[in-house]
Every structure is written in structure tokens, then in C-alpha cells.
C-alpha positions as semicolon CSV with decimal commas, in nm:
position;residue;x (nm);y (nm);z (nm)
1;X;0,000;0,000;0,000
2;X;0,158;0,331;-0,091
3;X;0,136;0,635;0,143
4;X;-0,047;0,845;-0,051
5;X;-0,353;0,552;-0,037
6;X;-0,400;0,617;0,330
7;X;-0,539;0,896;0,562
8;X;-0,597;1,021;0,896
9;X;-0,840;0,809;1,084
10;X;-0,806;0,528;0,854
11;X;-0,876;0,142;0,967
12;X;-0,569;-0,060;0,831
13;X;-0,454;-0,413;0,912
14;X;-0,125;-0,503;0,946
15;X;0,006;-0,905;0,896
16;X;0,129;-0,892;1,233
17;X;0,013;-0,583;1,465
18;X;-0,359;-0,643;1,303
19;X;-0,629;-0,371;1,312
20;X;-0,556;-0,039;1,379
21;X;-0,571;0,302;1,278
22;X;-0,379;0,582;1,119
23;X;-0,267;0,891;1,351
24;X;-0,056;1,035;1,162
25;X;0,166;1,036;0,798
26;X;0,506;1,151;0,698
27;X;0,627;1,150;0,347
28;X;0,728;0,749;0,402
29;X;0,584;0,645;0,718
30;X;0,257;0,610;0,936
31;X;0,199;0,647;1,256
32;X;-0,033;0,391;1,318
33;X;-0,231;0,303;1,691
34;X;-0,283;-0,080;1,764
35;X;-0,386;-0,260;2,049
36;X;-0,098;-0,329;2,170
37;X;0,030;0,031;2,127
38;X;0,132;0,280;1,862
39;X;0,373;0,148;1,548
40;X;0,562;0,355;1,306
41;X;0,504;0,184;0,957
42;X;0,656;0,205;0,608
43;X;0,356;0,124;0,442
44;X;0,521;0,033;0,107
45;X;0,686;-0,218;0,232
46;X;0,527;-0,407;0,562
47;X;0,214;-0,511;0,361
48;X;-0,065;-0,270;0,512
49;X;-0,421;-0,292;0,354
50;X;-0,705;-0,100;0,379
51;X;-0,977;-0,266;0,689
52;X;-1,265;-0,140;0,523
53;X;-1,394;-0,113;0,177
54;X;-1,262;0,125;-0,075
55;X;-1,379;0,320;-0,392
56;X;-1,210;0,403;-0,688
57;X;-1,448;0,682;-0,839
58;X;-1,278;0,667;-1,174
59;X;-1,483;0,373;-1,266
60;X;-1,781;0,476;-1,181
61;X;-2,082;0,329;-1,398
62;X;-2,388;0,496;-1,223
63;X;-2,466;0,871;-1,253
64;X;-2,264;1,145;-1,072
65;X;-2,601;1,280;-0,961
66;X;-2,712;0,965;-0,854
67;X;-2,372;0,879;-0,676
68;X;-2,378;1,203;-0,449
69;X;-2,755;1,140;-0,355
70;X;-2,687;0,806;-0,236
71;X;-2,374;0,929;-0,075
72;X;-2,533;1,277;0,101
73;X;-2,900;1,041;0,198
74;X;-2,676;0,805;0,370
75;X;-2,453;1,031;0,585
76;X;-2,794;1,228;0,666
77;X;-2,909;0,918;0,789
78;X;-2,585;0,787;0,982
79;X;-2,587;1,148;1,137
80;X;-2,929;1,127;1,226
81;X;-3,092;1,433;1,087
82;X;-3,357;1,284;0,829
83;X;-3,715;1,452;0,899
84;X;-3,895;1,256;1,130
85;X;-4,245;1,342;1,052
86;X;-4,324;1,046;1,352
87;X;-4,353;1,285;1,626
88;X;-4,642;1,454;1,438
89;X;-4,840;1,220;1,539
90;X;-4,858;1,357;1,890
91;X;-4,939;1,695;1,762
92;X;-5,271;1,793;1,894
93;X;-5,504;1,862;1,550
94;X;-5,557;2,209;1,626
95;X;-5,193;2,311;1,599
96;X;-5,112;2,142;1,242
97;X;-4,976;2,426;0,984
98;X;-4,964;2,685;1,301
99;X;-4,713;2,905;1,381
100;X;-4,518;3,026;1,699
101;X;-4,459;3,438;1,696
102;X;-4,184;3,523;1,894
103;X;-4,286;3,939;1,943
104;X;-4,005;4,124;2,157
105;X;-4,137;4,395;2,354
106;X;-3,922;4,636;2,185
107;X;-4,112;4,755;1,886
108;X;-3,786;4,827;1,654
109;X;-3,708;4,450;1,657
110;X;-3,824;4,224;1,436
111;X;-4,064;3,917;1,516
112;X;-3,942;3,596;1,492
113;X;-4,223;3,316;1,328
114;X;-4,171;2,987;1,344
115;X;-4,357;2,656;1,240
116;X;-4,536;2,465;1,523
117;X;-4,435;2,187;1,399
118;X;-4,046;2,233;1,415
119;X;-4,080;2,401;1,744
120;X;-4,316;2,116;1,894
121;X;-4,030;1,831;1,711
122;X;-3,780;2,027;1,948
123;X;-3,985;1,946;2,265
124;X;-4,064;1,589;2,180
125;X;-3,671;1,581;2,146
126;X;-3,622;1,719;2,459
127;X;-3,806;1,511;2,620
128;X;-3,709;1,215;2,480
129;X;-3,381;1,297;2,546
130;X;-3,473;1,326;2,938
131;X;-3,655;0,957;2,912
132;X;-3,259;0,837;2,770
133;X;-3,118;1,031;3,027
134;X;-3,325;0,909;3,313
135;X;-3,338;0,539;3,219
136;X;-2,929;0,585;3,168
137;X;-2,861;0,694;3,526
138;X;-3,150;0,461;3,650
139;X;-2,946;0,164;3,511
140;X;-2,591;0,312;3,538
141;X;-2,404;0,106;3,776
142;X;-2,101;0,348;3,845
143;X;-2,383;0,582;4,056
144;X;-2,462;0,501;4,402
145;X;-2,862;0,549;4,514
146;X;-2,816;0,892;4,661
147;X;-2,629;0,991;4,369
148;X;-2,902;0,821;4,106
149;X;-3,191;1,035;4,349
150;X;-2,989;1,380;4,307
151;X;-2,992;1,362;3,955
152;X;-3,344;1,209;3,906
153;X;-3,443;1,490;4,118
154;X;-3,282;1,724;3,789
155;X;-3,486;1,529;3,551
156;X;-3,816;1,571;3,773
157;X;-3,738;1,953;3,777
158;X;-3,678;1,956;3,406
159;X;-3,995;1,751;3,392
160;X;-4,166;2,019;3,576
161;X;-4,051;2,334;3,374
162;X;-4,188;2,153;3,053
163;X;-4,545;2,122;3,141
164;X;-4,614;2,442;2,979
165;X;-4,607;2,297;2,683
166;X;-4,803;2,014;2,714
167;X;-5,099;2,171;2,542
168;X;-4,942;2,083;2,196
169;X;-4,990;1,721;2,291
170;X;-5,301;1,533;2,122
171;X;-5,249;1,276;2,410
172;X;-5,227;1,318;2,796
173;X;-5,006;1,034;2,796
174;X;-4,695;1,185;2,632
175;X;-4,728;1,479;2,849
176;X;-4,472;1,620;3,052
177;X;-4,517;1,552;3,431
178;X;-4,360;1,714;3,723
179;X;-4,226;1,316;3,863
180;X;-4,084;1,247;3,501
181;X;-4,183;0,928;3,250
């Protein structure tokens, strides 16, 4: 494998060290971490491969356009941002197509509008994010039971200051409640 084929962050495997992965390069050698600790590597010569798969654009045989979709839908997806339309479902009726104003008192300054819909996604992440964080320290096992009732104690406060916006919800059971979910 020649230097230029490899990069920072790169999974390689080595005949004898195994996995690891690329640190750093020099104009004839990589830095590379294994298990068993970090090994500088001529990769010309020591008979380093690539761990995981790679492309060679050049032969290409589907669409640019089509190539770049596939490429941008998937890292959307392994980032997590594709629109979840899922949580609508919670949306009370009455608030489908609305939208929040946000009107500072100061009459120079512009209003901020904003879809219902994104706004009420935000608090259906939020509190889902509390359920993950409460059923993490519930079952972490590096927190003692006082420690485990100070920060569930956190979660019921949170809990608490989000009941305001429980009128969004179509259903009382994915409310916010003051003793968390």
C-alpha cells in the first residue's frame, strides 16, 4: 500500500500488529495506533491494507447525480438528521400548519415566526432525550442510590418546567409531568 492511499483516521490491518488506525503520515511512514500500542510503519513495504472497503471513483458506472444522492441520503441518515415526521403524530389537531410568533417587547425589533411543527419536534426531542437520560442513570451502575436520586431529582425539575407545553400534545399520555416518565 503506498502512502499516498492512506489517511488520517483510517482502519488498516497489518500481517502482524492487526487492526488499527492511522494517527498520523510523513512523506514514508505512518503512525499507526494498535492494540498493543502505537507502530511507526513504512507502508510500502510491511504489507498494510485498507480494513474497510474502498472506492475508486474513476470507474464509476452509475450517474454522478445519482452517486452524491446516495452518498449525502446516507450520511444524513448515519448522522441522524432525516425529517422525522413520527412525532407529528402527537401533535394535537388544532396546531397542524400553526405558527409560533416570537414578538419582543421592543417595537424596533423584528418578530421571529416559526412553524409549530419544528418548534413542537424540538420538545418531543427534549423530552425524549430526558426519558434516555433518566433510564441511563436509572441503570448506570457506576452511581450510588443517593447519587441516582440527586440527579433524578434534575430530571423531575426539568420535567416540571416543561409542562407548559403540554398543550401541543393530542395525548395526555406523552405529556410532561412534574415526577418524570
Amino acid at each position: 500500500m503506498n502512502i499516498t492511499d492512506l489517511h488520517i483516521g483510517m482502519k488498516v490491518r497489518h500481517p502482524h500488529y492487526g487492526v488499527g488506525v492511522v494517527k498520523s503520515l510523513t512523506e514514508h511512514t505512518a503512525d499507526i495506533y494498535f492494540d498493543e500500542g502505537k507502530r511507526i510503519v513504512e507502508p510500502a513495504t510491511c504489507g498494510l491494507k485498507a480494513e474497510d472497503a474502498q472506492a475508486d471513483i474513476e470507474g464509476l458506472k452509475i450517474p454522478l447525480k445519482q452517486f452524491v444522492r446516495e452518498v449525502v441520503s446516507s450520511a444524513i441518515s448515519e448522522l441522524g438528521l432525516e425529517k422525522d415526521d413520527r412525532y407529528l403524530s402527537e401533535l394535537a389537531a388544532r396546531w397542524h400548519k400553526g405558527t409560533l410568533i416570537i414578538k419582543p417587547a421592543d417595537p424596533s425589533l423584528q418578530a421571529k415566526e416559526v412553524p409549530l411543527e419544528a418548534f413542537f419536534h424540538k420538545i418531543v426531542m427534549m423530552r425524549n432525550n430526558l426519558r434516555v437520560l433518566e433510564q441511563r442513570i436509572n441503570g448506570s451502575e457506576t452511581l450510588n442510590s443517593g447519587e441516582k436520586f440527586d440527579w433524578q431529582q434534575y430530571i423531575t425539575k426539568c420535567y416540571g418546567s416543561m409542562t407548559t407545553f403540554n398543550v401541543f400534545f393530542k395525548d395526555k399520555e406523552s405529556h410532561f409531568s412534574g415526577s418524570g416518565n
